[in-house]
C-alpha positions as a printed Julia matrix, in Angstrom:
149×3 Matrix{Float64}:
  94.27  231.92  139.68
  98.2   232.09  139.91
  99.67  228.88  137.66
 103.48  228.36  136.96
 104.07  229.32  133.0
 106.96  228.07  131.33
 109.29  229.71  128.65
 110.61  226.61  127.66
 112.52  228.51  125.18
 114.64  230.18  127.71
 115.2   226.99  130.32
 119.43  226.01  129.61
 118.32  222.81  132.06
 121.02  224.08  134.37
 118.39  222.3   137.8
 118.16  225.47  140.18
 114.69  224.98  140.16
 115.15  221.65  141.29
 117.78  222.12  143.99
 115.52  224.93  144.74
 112.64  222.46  145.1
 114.43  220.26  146.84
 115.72  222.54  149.5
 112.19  224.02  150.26
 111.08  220.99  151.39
 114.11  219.96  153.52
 113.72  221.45  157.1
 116.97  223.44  157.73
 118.46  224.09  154.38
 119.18  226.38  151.95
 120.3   226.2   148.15
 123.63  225.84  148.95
 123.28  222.9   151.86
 120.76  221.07  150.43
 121.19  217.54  150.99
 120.63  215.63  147.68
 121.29  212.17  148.82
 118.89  212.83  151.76
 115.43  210.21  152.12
 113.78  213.94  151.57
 115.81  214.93  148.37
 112.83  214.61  145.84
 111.97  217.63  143.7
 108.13  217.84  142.77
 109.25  219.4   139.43
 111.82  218.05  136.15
 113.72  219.28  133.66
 113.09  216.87  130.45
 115.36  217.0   127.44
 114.36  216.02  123.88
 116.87  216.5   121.04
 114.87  218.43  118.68
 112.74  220.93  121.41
 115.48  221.23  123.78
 115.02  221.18  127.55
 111.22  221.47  129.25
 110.55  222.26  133.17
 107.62  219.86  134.03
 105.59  221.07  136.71
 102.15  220.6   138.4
  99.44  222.13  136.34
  97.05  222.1   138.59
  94.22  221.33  136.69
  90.92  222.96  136.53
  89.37  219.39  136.31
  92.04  217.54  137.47
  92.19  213.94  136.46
  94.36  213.23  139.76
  92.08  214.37  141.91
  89.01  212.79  140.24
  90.66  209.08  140.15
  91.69  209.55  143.94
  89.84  206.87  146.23
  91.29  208.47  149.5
  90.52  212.11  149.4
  94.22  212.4   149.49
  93.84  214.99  146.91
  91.9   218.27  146.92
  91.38  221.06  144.77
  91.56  223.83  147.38
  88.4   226.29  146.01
  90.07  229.09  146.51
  93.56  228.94  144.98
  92.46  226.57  142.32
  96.14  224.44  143.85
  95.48  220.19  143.62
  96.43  219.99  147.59
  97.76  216.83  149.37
  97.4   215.31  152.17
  99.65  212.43  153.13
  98.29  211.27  156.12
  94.78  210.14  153.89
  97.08  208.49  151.15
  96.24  205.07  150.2
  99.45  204.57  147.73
  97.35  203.15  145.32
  98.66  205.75  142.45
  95.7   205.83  140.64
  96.65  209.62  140.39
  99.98  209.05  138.83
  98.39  207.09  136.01
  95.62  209.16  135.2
  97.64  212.56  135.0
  97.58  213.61  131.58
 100.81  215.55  131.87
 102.87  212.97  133.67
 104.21  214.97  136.55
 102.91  212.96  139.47
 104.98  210.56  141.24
 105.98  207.96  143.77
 108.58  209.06  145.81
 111.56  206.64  144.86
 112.7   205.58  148.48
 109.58  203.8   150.18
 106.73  203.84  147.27
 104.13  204.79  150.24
 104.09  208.45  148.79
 103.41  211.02  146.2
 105.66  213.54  145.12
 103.56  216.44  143.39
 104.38  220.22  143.16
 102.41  222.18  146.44
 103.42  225.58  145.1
 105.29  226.26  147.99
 102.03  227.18  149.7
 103.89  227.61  153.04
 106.23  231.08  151.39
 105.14  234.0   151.14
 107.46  234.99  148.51
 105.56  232.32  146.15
 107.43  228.71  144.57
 111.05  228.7   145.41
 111.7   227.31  141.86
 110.73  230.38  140.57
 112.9   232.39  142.24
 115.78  230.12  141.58
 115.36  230.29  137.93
 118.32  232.56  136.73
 116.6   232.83  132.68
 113.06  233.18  134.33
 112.18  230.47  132.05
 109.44  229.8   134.97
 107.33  232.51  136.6
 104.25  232.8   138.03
 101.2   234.28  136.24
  97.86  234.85  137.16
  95.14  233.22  134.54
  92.26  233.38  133.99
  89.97  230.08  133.23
């Protein structure tokens, strides 16, 4: 199964992977005309800082038992069987964030604008090239590895 490692050794925190994030999910745009004030201007991944470790890219683990996915009511959240990937679906989202507080790595949340949502990494399922982040990551201090569980 393919998972997103990180290198956290080599991240700067410069954010291409989340402008990169961001302007995936924004119908029309590019890295350079993203929108980042737009209502669709969430990135499913971070970049945390901590003075003694330096910066850290947060992203989606998807889980081989996922906690998310176990504490979701809806069905919102699947674990698609054959990528391994914690898949959402929107439309079956109750908004109760059960899954944001049972994620044991902190990386789900409620988008910031209406609370009706959750923002969570989809590993750009729709490219073909793989997660745009990735790509955008100028120290590859993020790539994508195949693991086994």
């Amino acid at each position: 199964m393919k998972r997103i490692i990180i290198d956290r050794e080599k991240c700067d925190g410069c954010l291409n992977c989340n402008v990169a994030c961001i302007s995936a999910h924004q119908e029309g745009s590019n890295f350079y005309t993203v929108n980042l004030q737009g209502v669709d201007s969430e990135t499913r991944n971070f970049i945390k800082f901590d003075s003694k470790t330096g910066y850290t890219p947060i992203f989606c683990r998807h889980c081989d038992e996922p906690e998310c996915v176990l504490s979701c009511m809806s069905g919102a959240l699947e674990k698609d069987p054959e990528t391994g990937h914690v898949q959402y679906d929107e439309t079956k989202c109750a908004a109760c964030f059960m899954c944001v507080m049972n994620c044991p790595y902190g990386v789900l949340k409620p988008d910031t604008r209406t609370r009706t949502k959750l923002i969570k990494c989809d590993f750009c399922e729709d490219k073909k090239d793989g997660p745009s982040c990735v790509a955008a990551c100028p120290k590859k201090a993020i790539e994508v590895k195949e693991v086994s569980l």
